[in-house]
N, CA, C and O of each residue as an XYZ file, in Angstrom:
280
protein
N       2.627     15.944     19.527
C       2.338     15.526     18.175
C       3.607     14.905     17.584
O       4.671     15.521     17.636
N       3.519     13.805     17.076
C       4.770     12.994     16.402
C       4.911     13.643     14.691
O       4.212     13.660     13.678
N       5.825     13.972     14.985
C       6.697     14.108     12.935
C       6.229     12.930     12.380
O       5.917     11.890     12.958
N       6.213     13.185     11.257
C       5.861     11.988     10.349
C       7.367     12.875      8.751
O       7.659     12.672      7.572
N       7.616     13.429      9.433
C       8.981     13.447      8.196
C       8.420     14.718      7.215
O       7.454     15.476      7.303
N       9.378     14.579      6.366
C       9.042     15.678      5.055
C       7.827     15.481      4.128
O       6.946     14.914      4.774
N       7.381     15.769      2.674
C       6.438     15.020      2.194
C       6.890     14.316      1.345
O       6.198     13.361      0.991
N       8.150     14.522      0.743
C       8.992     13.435      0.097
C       9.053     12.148      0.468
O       8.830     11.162     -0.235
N       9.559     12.224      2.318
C       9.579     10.874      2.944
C       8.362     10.427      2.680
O       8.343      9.284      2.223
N       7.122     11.064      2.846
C       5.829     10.737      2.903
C       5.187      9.877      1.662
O       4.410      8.929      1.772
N       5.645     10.378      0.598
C       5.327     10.112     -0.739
C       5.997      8.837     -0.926
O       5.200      7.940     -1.200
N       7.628      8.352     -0.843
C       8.385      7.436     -0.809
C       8.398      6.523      0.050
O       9.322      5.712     -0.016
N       7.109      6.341      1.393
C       6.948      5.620      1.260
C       5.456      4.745      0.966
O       4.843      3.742      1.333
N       5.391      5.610      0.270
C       3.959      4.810     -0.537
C       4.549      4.276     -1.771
O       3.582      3.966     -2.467
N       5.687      3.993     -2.439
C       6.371      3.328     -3.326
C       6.239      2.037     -3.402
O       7.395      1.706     -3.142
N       5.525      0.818     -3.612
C       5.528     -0.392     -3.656
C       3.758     -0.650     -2.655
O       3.584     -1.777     -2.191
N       3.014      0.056     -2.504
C       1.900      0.273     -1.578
C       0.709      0.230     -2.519
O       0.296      1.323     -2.906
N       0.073     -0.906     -2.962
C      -0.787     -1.125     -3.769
C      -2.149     -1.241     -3.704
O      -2.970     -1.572     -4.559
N      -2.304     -0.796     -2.126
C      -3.716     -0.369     -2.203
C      -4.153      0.941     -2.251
O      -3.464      1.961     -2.218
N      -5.929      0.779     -2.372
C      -6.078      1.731     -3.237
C      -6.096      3.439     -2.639
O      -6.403      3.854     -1.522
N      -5.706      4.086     -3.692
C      -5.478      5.730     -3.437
C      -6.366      6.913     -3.332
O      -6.545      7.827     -2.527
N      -7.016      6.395     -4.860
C      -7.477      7.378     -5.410
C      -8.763      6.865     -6.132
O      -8.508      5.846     -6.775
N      -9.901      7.208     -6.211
C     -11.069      6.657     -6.980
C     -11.591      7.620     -7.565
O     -11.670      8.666     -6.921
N     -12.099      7.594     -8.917
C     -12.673      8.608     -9.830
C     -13.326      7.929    -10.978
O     -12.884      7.708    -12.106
N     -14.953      7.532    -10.221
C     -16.000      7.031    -11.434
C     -14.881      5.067    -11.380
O     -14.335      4.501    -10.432
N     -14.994      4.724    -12.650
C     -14.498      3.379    -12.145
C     -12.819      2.932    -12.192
O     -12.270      1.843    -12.355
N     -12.456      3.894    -12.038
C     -10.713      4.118    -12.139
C     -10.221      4.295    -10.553
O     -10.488      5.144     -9.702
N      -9.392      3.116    -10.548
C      -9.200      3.214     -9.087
C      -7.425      3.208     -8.988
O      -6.878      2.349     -9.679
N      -6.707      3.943     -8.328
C      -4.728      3.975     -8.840
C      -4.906      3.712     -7.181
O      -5.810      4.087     -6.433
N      -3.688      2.920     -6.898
C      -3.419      2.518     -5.926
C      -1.806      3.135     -5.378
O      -0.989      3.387     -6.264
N      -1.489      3.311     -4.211
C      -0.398      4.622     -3.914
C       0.410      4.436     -4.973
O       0.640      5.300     -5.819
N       0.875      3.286     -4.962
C       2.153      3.214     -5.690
C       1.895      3.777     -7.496
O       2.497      4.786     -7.862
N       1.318      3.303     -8.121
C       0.402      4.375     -9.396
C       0.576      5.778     -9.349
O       1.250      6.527    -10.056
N      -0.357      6.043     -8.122
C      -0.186      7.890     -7.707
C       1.586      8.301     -7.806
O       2.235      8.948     -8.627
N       1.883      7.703     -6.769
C       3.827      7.914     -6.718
C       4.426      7.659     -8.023
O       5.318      8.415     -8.409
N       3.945      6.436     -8.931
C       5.138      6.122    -10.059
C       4.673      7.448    -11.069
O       5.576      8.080    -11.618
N       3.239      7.844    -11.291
C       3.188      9.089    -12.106
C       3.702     10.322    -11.569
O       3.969     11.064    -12.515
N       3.961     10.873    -10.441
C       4.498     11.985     -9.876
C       5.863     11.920    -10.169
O       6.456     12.930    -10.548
N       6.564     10.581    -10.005
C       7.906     10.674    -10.430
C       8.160     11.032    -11.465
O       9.082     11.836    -11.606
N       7.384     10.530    -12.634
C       7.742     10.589    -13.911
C       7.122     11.834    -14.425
O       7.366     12.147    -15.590
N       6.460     12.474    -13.806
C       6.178     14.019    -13.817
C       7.875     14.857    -13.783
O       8.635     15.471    -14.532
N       7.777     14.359    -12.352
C       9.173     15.395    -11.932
C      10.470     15.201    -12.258
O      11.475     15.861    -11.992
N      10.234     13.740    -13.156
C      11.958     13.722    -13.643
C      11.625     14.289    -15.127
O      12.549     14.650    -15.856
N      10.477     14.345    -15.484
C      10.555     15.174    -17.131
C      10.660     16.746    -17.029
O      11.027     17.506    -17.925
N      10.165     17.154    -15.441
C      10.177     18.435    -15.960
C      11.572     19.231    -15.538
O      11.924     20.389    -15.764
N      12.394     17.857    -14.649
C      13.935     18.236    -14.438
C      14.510     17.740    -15.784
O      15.441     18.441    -16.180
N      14.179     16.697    -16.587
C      14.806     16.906    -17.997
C      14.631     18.722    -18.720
O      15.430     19.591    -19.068
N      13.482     18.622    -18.678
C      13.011     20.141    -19.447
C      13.682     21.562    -19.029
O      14.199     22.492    -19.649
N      13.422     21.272    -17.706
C      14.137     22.784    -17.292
C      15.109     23.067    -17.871
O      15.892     22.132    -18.037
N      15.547     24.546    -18.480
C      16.665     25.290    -18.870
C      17.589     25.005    -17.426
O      17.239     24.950    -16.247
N      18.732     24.877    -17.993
C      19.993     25.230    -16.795
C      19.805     26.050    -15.827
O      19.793     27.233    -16.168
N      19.695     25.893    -15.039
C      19.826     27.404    -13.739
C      18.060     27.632    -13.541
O      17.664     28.469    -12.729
N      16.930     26.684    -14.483
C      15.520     27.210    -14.359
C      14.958     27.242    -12.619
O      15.269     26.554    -11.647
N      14.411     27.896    -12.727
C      13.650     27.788    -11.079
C      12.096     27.063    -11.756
O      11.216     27.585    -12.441
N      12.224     25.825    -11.282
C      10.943     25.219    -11.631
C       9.384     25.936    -10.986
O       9.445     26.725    -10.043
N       8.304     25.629    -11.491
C       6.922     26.173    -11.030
C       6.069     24.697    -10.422
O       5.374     23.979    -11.141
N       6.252     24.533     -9.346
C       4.984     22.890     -8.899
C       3.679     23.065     -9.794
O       2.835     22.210    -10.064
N       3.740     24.456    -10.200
C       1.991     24.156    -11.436
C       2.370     23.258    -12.180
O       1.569     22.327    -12.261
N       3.348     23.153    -12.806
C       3.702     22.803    -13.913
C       3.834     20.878    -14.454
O       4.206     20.309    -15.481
N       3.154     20.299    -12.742
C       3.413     19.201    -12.304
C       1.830     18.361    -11.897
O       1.594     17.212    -11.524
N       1.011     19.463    -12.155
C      -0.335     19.447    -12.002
C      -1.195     18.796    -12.923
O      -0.417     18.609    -13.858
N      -2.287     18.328    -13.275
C      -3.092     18.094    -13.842
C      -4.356     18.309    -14.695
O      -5.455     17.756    -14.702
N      -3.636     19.623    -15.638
C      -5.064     20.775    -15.871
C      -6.312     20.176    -16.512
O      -7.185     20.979    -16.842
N      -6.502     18.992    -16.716
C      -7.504     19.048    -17.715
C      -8.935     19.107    -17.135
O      -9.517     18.656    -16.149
N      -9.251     19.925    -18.280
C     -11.165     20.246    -17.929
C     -11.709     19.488    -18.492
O     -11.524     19.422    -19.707
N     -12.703     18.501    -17.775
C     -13.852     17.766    -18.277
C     -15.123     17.553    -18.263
O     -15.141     16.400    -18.695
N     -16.108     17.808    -18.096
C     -17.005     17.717    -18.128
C     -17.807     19.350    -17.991
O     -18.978     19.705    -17.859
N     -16.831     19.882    -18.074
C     -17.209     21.403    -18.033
C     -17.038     22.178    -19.838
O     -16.397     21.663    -20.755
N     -17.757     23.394    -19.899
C     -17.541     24.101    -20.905
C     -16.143     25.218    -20.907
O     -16.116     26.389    -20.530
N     -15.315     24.585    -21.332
C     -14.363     25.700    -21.105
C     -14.369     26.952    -22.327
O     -13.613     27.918    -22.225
């Protein structure tokens, strides 16, 4: 079985990769979309963290409920 790298490498290089990713109803993000919002996830929540914080990957997630009764 061949490595294919970390998932970082994995993610980076879908950076500039504009076809499509992800489809949901008529919204379609293409890798690079998926990647530019994850970044900008993870550099706000390295702005946010307290000094010394041990970050949570929930926290990088996408909670919203829709079409359900919450």
């Amino acid at each position: 079985m061949r490595s294919t790298g970390t998932v970082a490498e994995l993610v980076r290089r879908k950076w500039g990769d504009h076809r499509s990713a992800l489809k949901h109803g008529p919204t379609v993000l293409s890798h690079h979309e998926v990647v530019e919002g994850a970044a900008a996830r993870a550099a706000l929540l390295a702005d946010l963290r307290p000094r010394g914080g041990v970050p949570h990957p929930g926290v990088l997630l996408d909670h919203a409920v829709s079409g359900r009764n919450a």
